[in-house]
N, C-alpha and C positions, 0 to 999 in steps of 0.2 A: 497195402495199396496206398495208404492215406500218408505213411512216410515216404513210400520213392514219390509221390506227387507234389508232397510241400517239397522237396528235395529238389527237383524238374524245375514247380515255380521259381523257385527262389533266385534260380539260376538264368531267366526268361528275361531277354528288355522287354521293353514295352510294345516296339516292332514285332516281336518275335509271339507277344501273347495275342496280339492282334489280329496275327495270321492263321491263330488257332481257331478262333472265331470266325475266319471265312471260307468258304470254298467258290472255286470257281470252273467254268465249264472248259474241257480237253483243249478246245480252241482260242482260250483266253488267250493273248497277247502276252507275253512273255511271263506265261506259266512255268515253264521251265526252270529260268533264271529266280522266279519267286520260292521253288520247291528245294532245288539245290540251298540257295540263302537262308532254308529254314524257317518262310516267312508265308506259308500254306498252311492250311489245314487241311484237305484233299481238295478233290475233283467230284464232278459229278458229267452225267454224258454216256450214258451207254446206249451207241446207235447201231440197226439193223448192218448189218454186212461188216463191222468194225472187230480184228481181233482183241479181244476185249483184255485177255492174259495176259498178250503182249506189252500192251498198252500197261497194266498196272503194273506190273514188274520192269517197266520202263522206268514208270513215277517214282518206284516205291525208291529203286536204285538212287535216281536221284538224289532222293529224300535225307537217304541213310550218307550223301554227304555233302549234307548241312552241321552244323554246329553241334547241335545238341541231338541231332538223331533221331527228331522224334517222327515216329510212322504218320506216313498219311492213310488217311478211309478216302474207298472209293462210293463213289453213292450213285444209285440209278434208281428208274423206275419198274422195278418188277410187280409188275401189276397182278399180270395172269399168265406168271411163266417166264423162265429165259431165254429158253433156243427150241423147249417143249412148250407149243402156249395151248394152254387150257383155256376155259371157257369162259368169259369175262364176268368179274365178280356179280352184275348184275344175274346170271345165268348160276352162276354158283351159288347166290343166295338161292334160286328157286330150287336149286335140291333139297332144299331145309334138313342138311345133313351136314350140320356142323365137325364131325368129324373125316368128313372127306374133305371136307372146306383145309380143315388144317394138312391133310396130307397133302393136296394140291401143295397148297403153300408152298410148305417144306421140302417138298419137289423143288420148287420152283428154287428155291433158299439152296437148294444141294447145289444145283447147275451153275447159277451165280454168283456162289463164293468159290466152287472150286476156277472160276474165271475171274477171281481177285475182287469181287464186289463182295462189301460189308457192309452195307448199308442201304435199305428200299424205303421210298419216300409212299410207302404203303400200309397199312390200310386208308380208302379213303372212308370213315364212318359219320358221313353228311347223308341226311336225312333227304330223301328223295320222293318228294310229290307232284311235282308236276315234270311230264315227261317231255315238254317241249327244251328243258335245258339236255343238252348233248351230256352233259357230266354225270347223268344218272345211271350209266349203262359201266360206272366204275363204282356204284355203289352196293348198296343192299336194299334199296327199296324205301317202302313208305313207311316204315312199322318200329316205333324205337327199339323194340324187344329183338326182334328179328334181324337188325342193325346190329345190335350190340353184339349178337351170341355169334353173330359170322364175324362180326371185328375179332373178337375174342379167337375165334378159333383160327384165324388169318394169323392172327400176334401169335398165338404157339407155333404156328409153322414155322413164321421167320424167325421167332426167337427162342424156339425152345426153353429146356428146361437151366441153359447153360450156356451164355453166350460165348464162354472161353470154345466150347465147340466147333468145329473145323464144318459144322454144313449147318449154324445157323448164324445170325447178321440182324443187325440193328433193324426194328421195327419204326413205322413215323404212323400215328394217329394225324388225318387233316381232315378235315380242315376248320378249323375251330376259330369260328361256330357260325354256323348258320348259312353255310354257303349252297346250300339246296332251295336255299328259299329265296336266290332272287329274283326279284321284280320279275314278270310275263314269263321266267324263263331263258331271259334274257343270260347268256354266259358274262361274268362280271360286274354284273348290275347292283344297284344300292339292295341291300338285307335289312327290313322292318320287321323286328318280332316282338310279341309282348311278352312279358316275363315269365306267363304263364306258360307258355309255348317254351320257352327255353329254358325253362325248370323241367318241365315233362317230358317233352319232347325230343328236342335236339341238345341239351347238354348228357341225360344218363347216356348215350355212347361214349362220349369222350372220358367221364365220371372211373366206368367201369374197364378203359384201357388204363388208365393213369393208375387205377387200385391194383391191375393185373399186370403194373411193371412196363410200360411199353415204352422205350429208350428215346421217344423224341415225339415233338407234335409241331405242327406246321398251325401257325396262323392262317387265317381264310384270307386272300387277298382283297375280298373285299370291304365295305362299310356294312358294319353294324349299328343299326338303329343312328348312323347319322358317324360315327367313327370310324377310321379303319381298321381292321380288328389287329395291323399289325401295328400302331401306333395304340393301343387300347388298353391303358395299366390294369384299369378294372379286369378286363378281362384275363390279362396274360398272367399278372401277377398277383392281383386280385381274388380271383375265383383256382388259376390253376396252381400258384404257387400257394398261398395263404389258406385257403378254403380247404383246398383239395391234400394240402402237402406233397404236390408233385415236385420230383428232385431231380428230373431229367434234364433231356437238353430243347430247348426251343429256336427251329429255326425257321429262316423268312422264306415265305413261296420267291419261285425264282423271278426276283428284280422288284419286288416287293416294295424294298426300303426308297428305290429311287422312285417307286408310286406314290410316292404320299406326296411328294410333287404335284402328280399330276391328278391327286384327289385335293390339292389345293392346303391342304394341312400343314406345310411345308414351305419353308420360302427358298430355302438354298439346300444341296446336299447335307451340310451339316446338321441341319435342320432336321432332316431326314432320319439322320443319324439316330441324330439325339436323343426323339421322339422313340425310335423304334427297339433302343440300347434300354433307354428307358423305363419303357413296357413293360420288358422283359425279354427283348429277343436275341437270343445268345449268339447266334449264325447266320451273317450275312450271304445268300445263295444266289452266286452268279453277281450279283453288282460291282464285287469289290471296293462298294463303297465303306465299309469298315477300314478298308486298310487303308485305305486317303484320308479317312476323316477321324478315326478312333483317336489318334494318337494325340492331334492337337487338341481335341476336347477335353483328353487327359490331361494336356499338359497347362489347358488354360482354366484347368480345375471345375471344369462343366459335369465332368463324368470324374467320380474317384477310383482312382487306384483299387481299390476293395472288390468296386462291383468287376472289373474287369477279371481282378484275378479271381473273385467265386464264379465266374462264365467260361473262363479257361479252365478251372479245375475240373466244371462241370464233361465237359470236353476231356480232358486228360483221363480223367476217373473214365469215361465210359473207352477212350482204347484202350485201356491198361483192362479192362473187364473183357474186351475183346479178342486178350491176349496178344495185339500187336505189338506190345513193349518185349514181351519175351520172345516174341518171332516175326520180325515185319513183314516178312513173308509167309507165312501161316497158310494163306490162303493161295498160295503160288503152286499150284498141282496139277502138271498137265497130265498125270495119268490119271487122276479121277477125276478128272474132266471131259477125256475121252471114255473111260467108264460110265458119266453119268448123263452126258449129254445126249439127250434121245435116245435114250435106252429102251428098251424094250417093258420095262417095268414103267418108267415114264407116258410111254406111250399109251400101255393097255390103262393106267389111270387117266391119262385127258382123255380116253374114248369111254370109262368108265363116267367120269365126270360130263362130260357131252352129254351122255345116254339119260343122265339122273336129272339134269339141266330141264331136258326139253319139257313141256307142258303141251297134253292134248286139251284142244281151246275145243274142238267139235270132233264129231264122229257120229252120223247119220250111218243109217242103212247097215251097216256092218262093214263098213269100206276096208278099216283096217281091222285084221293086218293084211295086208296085200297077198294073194297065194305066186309063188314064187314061178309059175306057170301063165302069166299073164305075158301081153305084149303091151309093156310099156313104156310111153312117150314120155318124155323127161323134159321140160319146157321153162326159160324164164331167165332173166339174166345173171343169176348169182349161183345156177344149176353146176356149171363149170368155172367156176372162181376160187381163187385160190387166197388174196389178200384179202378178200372180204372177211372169210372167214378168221382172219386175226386180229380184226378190231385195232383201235387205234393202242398207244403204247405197249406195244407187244413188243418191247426189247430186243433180244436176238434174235426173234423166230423170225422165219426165213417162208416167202410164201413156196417155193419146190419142196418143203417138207409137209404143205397139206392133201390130205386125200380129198379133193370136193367131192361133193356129192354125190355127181353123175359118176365118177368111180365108183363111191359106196354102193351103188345102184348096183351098179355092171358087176363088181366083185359076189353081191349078194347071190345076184342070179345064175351069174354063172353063164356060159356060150350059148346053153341051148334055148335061152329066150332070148329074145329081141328087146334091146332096149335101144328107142332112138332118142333123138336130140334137136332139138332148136332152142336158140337164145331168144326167138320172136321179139323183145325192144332191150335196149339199155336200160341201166336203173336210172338214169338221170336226163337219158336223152328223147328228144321228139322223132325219132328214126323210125315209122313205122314199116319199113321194108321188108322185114323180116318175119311181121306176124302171116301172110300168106301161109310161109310154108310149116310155121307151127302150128294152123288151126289143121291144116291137112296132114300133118304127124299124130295130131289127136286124134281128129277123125279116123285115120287107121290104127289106133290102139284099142286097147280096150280100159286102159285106163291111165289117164294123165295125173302123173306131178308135176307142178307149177313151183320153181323158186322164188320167192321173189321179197323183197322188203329192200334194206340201205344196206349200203354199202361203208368203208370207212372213212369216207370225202364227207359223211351225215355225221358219226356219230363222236362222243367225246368232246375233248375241250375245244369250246369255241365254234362249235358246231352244234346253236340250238337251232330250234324249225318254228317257226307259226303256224304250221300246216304238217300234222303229224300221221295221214296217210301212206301209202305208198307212194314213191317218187314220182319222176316223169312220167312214163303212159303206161306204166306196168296194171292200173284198174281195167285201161282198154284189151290188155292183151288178157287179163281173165275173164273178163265179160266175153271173151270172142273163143276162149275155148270152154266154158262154162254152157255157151250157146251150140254149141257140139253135140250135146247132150250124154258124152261121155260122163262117168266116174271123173271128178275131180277133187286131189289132196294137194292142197298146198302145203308147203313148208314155208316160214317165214326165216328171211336173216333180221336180227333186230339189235338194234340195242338200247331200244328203249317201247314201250307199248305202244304201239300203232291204233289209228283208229281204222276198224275194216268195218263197220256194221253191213254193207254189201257180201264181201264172203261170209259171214259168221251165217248169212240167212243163206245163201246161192252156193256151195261149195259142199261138198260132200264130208272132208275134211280139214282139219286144219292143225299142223304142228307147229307148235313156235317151239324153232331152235336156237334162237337167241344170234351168237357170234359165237361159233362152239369151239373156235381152233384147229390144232392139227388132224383132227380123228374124224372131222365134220362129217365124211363120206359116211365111215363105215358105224360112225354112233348114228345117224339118219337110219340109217338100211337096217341098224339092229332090231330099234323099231316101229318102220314100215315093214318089216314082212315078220312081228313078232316073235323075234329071237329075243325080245324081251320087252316088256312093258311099260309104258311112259308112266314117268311118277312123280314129273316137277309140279311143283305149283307155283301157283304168281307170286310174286314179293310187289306188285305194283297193280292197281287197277289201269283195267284199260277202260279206258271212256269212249262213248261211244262217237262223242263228234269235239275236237279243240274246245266249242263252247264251253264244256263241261268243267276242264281244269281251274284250278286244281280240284281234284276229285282222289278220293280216298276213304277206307272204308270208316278211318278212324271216326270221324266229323261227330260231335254230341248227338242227341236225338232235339230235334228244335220243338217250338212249343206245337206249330203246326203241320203234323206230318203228311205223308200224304194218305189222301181221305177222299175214293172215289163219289160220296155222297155229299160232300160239299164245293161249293162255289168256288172262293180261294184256292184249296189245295189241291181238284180234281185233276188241274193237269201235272202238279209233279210228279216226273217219273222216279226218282227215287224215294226213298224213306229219309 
């Protein structure tokens, strides 16, 4: 490998090494004419309804006439699945079944390289305490331990034992570091941690991917303790090259470099540049500011020849391991892509993975498991939803390939009970037209399940909350069939811990199924009517009112705990 790559460089302008170090998105502005030139290093952009196959054996063709030939990687986000979406890593950490965790994966890894992706800007292994940022519901919770051992088994999915292998693909560790801890929650906010906290805490996940091989780590987009972590040598180069002896590739969150602008760090692009080449970051994502600006930094001796070409080789060595030198098309198979795309093996694992997800939060009276001989009303506006259930970056998946729930329902039961239906309000809307006729669907049941929590307008990037409740008037529509005095189970969609302290005391039961994916119906229905039993547990506390955050079980024990016999401590409710 180490002679056809001095061989490659050698052969490389300075245009040409430049190009290897960036990628840009499908819709860039004469992408094309850059691919063919030989003056790319891929693509990234894998969007819902897009044939994806198409698309890469479009580029790759291109590619193969440029100069020198060298393959491009295509890069997406496969999160939780490609065109099968499983149950968003949040939910997958609560199976605390690190070995389904990796099968997931590797599912997901079959589907999306036999559609020409090589590359997932996945695992995210940020430490997640406070649930008011939307980004948590892509991680694994509060807990370092419990962080690491899903990143870990996340990283074997997608990269297996062998990345020359035809169904695994480059793994990305991100976001390093610290990007769970910003400010209120706030998505992109300033990151203050003390060193103690990022020794213990939020550095051993990144630690334990870098020892375990993991082919790329993405800088946090935001400021750490006052830097931005993608202008940040200490950090980049510092701790993960020097410290750690990582030999991967580093690339920048997407438009990252042209941030440091607008984090004030920066005075021009170059600048930009400089700063973030500098660091240590090998791949420019989505800016194309490397390729405008690399070359004259070179040539005005800012940036040496040397560091350029150890960031290219870093880059060449890892497709030459991904076997694209020997096949640039490798991954170009549309028959086992229609072999594996929603398969039937696929499928029974996202409903297997759904089922191990959920967490029984309550269970009074003996409610569940439901006897299959009941009449019942099915209530709530994510009852019959189908995008809810795929969370936000769910790649290919498609919402006509999920079962909602009120299926799983109907399916369970089968024709000769009655199961009816009302949406009674919106997840987000003030509409309350509709609750009439769901309190009187309750009242003729004999027992109601209520859907209800966010949708995917709530959760994910860019989408934190102050108010970490149920949405618009979804509390009115369960206080109004709770007052029925039927049996009431709720299911929750989440994807992140809600505060309910009202249901948790008023509600008969309660399932959180998180954002379960394709299978949503019939992993619910497995079990409400106990064809099998729930076995998640939390990766996250739930607090019982916003005041609380961040809240977490980790916290030391303080000198004054609480102590119903004294003055000071009597009221606090925790320990």
């Amino acid at each position: 490998m180490h002679a056809f790559v001095d061989h490659l460089l050698a052969r490389m302008t300075l245009q040409e090494k430049v190009g290897q170090l960036s990628i840009l998105g499908r819709g860039h502005k004469g992408l094309k004419k850059l691919i063919r030139e030989g003056l790319l290093g891929g693509t990234n952009g894998v969007l819902p309804g897009v044939d994806v196959l198409a698309y890469t054996r479009r580029m790759q063709k291109l590619a193969m006439q440029s100069p020198l030939k060298i393959p491009l990687w295509f890069m997406g986000d496969v999160n939780h699945g490609f065109r099968t979406i499983f149950p968003v890593p949040l939910a997958l950490a609560a199976t605390w079944n690190p070995a389904l965790v990796e099968q997931v994966q590797h599912a997901a890894a079959t589907e999306a390289t036999a559609a020409g992706v090589d590359w997932t800007l996945t695992p995210m292994v940020d430490i997640g305490r406070d649930p008011r940022w939307g980004r948590v519901v892509e991680g694994a919770g509060e807990d370092p331990y419990l962080d690491t051992v899903m990143g870990l088994a996340q990283l074997r999915g997608f990269q297996g034992d062998d990345l020359a292998a035809s169904d695994t693909m480059l793994a990305t560790a991100k976001h390093f570091v610290g990007y769970g801890a910003v400010q209120a929650g706030r998505d992109y906010n300033s990151v203050y941690l003390p060193q103690i906290l990022l020794r213990d805490v939020y550095l051993p996940p990144f630690h334990a991917m870098v020892d375990a091989g993991v082919a790329a780590v993405m800088p946090s987009l935001t400021t750490l303790n006052g830097v931005p972590a993608t202008a940040d040598r200490g950090l980049l180069t510092g701790i993960l090259r020097k410290r750690w002896g990582y030999r991967g590739l580093i690339v920048s969150d997407y438009d990252a470099i042209p941030e440091l602008q607008t984090h004030e760090v920066a005075a021009t692009p170059a600048d930009a540049v400089r700063l973030a080449f500098d660091a240590g970051v090998d791949i420019d994502l989505h800016s194309g500011l490397y390729l405008a600006q690399l070359p004259q930094l070179v040539r005005r001796g800012v940036i040496p020849m040397s560091r350029i070409d150890a960031a290219v080789r870093r880059v060449l060595d890892a497709k030459y391991r991904l076997g694209l030198f020997a096949n640039p098309f490798r991954y170009d198979n549309a028959q086992r892509q229609k072999q594996v795309t929603l398969s039937p093996r696929h499928l029974a694992l996202a409903r297997k993975a759904a089922r191990e997800s959920m967490v029984l939060l309550r269970n009074v009276h003996h409610t569940l498991p439901l006897s299959r001989h009941l009449r019942i009303a099915v209530i709530g506006p994510l009852a019959d939803a189908r995008k809810a259930m795929l969370g936000q970056m769910s790649a290919e998946g498609e919402p006509q390939d999920v079962v909602p729930i009120l299926d799983g329902i109907r399916r369970a039961v089968g024709d000769a009970v009655r199961v009816s239906y009302a949406r009674g309000v919106g997840v987000t809307s003030d509409d309350l037209s509709g609750m009439p006729a769901a309190v009187r669907m309750a009242k003729a049941a004999d027992v109601a399940v209520l859907v209800l929590g966010e949708n995917q307008s709530l959760i994910g990037e860019g989408h934190s909350r102050s108010h970490i409740g149920l949405p618009g008037r979804q509390m009115e529509l369960a206080r109004a069939i709770v007052a029925t005095g039927k049996p009431v189970v709720v299911v929750l969609i989440n994807g992140r811990p809600l505060t309910i302290p009202w249901l948790s005391t008023h509600v008969d039961a309660i399932l959180d199924a998180w954002v379960p994916g394709d299978e949503a119906g019939p992993a619910v229905a497995d079990l409400l009517f106990g064809t099998d039993d729930p076995s998640g547990k939390l990766p996250m506390t739930f607090p019982r009112d916003v005041g609380q955050v961040p809240i977490y079980y980790a916290h030391l024990e303080t000198g004054r705990p609480y102590n119903p016999a004294t003055r000071l401590t009597r009221h606090y409710t925790t320990h």
